[in-house]
C-alpha positions as a printed NumPy array, in Angstrom:
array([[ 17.543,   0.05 , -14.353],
       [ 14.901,  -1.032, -11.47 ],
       [ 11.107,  -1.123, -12.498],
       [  9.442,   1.805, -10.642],
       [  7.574,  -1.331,  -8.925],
       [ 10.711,  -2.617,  -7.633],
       [ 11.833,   1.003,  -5.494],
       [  8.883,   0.816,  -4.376],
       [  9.238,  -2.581,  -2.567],
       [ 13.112,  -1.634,  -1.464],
       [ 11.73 ,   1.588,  -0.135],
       [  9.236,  -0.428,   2.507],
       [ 12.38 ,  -1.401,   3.535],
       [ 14.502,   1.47 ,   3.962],
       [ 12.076,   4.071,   5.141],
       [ 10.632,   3.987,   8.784],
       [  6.724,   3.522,   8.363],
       [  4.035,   2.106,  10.206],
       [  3.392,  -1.665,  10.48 ],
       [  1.018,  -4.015,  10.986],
       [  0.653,  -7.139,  12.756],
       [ -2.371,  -9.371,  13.548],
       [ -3.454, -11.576,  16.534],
       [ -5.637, -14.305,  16.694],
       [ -4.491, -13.924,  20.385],
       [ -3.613, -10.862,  22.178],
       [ -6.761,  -8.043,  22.76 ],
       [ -5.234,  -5.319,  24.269],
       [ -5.367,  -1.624,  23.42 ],
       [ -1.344,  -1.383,  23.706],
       [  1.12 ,  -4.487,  22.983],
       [  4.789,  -4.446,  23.75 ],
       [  5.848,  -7.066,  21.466],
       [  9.035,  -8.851,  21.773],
       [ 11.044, -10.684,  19.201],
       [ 10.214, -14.616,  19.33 ],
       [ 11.937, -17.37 ,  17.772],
       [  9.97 , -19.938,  16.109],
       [  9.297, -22.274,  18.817],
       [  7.298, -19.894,  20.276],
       [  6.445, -17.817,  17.317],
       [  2.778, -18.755,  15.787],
       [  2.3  , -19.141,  12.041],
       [  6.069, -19.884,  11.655],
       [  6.316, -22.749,   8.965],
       [ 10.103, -24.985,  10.295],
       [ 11.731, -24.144,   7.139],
       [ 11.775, -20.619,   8.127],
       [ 14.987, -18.899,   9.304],
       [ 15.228, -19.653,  13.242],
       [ 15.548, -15.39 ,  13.695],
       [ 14.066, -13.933,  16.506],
       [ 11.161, -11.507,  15.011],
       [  8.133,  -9.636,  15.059],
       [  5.973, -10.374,  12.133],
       [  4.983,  -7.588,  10.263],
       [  3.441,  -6.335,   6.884],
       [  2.603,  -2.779,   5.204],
       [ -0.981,  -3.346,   5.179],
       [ -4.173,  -5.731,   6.682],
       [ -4.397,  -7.868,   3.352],
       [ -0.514,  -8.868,   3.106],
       [ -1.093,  -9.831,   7.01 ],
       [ -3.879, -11.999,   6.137],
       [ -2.075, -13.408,   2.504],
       [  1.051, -14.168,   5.053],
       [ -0.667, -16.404,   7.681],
       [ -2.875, -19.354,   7.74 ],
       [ -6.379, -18.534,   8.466],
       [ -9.856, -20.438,   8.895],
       [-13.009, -18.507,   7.286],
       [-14.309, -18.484,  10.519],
       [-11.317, -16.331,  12.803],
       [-11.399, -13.217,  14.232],
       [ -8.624, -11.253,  14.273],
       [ -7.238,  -8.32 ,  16.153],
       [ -5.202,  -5.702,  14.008],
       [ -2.205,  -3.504,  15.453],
       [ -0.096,  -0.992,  14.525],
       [  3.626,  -0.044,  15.12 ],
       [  2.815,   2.701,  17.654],
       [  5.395,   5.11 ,  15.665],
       [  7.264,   4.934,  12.106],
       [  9.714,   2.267,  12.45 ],
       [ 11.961,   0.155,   9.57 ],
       [ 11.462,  -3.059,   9.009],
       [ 13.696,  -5.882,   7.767],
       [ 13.183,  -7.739,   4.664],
       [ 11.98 , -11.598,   5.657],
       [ 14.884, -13.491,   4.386],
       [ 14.206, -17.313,   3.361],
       [ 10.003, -17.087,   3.891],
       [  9.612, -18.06 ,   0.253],
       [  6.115, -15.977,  -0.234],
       [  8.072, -12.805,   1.381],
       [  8.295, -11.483,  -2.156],
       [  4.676, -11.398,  -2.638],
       [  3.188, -10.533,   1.444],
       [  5.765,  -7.941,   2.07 ],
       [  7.262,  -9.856,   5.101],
       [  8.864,  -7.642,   7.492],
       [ 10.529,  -8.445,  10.839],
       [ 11.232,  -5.634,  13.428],
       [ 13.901,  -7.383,  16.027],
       [ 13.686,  -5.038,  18.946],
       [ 10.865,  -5.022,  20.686],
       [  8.273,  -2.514,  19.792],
       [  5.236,  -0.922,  21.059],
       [  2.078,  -1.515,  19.133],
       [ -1.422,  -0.003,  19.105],
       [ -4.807,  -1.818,  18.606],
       [ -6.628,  -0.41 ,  15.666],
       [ -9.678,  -2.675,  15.87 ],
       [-11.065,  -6.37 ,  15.001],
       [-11.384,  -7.61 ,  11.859],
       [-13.948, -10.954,  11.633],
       [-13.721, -12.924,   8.356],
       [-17.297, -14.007,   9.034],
       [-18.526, -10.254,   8.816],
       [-16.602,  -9.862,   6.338],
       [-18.044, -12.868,   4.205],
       [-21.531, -11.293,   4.986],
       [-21.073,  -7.803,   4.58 ],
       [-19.595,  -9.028,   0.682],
       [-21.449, -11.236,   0.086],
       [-19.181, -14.065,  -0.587],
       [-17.344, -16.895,   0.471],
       [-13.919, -16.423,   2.269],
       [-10.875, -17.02 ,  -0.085],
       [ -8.586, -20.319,   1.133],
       [ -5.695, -19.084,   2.885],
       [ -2.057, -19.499,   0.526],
       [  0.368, -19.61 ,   3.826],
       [  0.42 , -23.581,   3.836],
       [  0.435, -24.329,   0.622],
       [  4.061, -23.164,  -0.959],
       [  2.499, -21.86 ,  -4.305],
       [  3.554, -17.739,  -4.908],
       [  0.896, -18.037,  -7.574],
       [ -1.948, -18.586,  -5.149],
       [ -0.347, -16.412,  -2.528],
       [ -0.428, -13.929,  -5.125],
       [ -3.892, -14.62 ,  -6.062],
       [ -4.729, -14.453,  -2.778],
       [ -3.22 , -11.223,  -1.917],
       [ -5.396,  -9.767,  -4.754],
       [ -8.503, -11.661,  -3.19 ],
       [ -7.757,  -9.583,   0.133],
       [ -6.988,  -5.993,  -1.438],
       [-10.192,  -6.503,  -3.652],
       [-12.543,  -6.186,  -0.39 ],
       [-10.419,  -3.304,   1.059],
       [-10.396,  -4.594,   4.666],
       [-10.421,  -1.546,   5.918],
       [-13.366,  -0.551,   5.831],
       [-14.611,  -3.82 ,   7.713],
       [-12.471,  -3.294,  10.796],
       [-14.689,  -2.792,  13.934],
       [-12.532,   0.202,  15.477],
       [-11.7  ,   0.432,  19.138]])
């Protein structure tokens, strides 16, 4: 029998929800997004599948645990614009631990607001955790993860 933890993950998958996506790049208040492959996706590490794909995770902190950051970045945070499903992130080998999704239509997304790791470094009090993305270890992705849900990011996202 599955570990409660377990349905829980499948269910992300199988149930429309909203998802989120962050941009070191885009600003505005609505985002049509359209599937990319990875020679013009960003973030994409070349072992990845060659799929086209929006990026996408269940909250802010398995965003920031699934991309490779500097302490200093600013990032803009959307939102699937309606409940959507997602499909599991087959052969990203931290998908297990940052929730991977990929939505392959393209899909209308909504601007919740700017999140700045520097604000966020002052407003805790600490140093920025290193990013996992590059580094191939689940362990520290995990660990990161943790780092991220720890400061509940919500709560430093400068709504628009």
């Amino acid at each position: 029998m599955a570990s409660r933890k377990t349905l829980r993950k499948k269910s992300l998958f199988e149930n429309p929800r909203y998802w989120y996506h962050i941009s070191t790049t885009l600003d505005n208040k609505r985002e049509y997004l359209k599937p990319w492959d990875n020679s013009k996706g960003f973030n994409r590490s070349p072992c990845e599948p060659d799929v086209h794909r929006t990026c996408v995770a269940p909250t802010v902190e398995h965003c920031l645990t699934a991309v490779p950051y500097c302490p200093g970045e600013k990032f803009v945070v959307y939102r699937t614009a309606r409940k959507v499903k997602a499909m599991f992130a087959k052969g990203v080998y931290d998908a297990n631990v940052t929730l991977e999704g990929w939505i392959q239509i393209p899909m209308l997304f909504v601007k919740i607001g700017t999140l700045s790791l520097p604000y966020v470094a002052q407003e805790e009090g600490i140093d920025i955790v290193d990013e996992a993305a590059s580094g191939n270890s689940l362990r520290q992705s995990g660990r990161v993860l943790a780092w991220w849900k720890r400061r509940h990011l919500g709560k430093h996202i400068k709504r628009t």
